[in-house]
N, C-alpha and C positions, 0 to 999 in steps of 0.2 A: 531499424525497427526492433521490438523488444520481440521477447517471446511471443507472447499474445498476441499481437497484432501479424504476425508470420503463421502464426501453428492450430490458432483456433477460429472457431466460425465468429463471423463479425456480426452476430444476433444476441438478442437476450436467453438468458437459459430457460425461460421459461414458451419461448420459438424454438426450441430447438425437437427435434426428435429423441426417441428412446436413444437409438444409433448414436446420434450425434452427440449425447449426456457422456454415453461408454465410453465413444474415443476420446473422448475432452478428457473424461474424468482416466482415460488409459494416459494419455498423453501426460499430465501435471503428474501422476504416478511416475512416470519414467523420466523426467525432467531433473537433469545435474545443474547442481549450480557448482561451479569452481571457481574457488578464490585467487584472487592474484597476489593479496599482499596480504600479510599481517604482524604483528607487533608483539606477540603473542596474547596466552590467557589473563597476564597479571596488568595488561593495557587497555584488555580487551572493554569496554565501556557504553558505546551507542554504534548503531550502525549506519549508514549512509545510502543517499540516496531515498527513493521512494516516489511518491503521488508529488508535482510540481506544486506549489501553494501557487502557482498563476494559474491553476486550474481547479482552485477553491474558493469559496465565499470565505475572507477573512472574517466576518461576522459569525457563518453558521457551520465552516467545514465544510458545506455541502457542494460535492461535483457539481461543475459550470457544466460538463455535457452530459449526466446521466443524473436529473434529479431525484432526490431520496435516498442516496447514495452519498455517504459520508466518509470522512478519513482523518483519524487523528492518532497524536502520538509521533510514532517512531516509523511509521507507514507512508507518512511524509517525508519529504526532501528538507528535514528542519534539521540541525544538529549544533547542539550546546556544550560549553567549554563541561569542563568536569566540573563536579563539585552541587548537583542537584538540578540543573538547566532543566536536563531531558525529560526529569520528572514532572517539575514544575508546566511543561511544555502540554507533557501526556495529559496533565491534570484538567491543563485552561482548554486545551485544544476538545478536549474530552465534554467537560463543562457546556462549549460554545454549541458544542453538535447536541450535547444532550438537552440542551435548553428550545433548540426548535423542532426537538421530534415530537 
């Protein structure tokens, strides 16, 4: 299980209490990420992983379990050779969500 799903309440923020906003909002405060690998700065290029596109409308971006809730870009599980992909990706993926809000 990821962060999220271990560490924070399984409700909308907008269910939550005052209390429960603090700790969420205390918790992602206090939240390390550590790397395990890299290649260094002059490789350094797109990042990996993200939001699964089997859990998007390839049409609209939009979450299959939390409607009105979108993801595009580099937030997704997408990654392009070098050379423009990722941008091009940001752009269409960008485009598709912003065309059904």
């Amino acid at each position: 299980e990821g962060f999220a799903a271990a560490n924070l309440p399984d409700k909308p923020l907008n269910q939550m209490s005052t209390r429960e906003i603090g700790q969420t909002a205390e918790m992602l405060n206090k939240w390390k990420v550590e790397f395990s690998l890299t290649e260094g700065y002059d490789r350094a290029e797109v990042t990996l992983g993200g939001v699964s596109t089997a859990e998007l409308s390839s049409q609209t971006m939009e979450s299959k379990k939390v409607p009105g809730l979108y993801f595009i870009g580099e937030v997704t599980d997408v990654t392009g050779w070098l050379g423009g992909y990722n941008f091009q990706w940001a752009w269409a993926s960008g485009f598709a969500a912003g065309n059904n809000i």
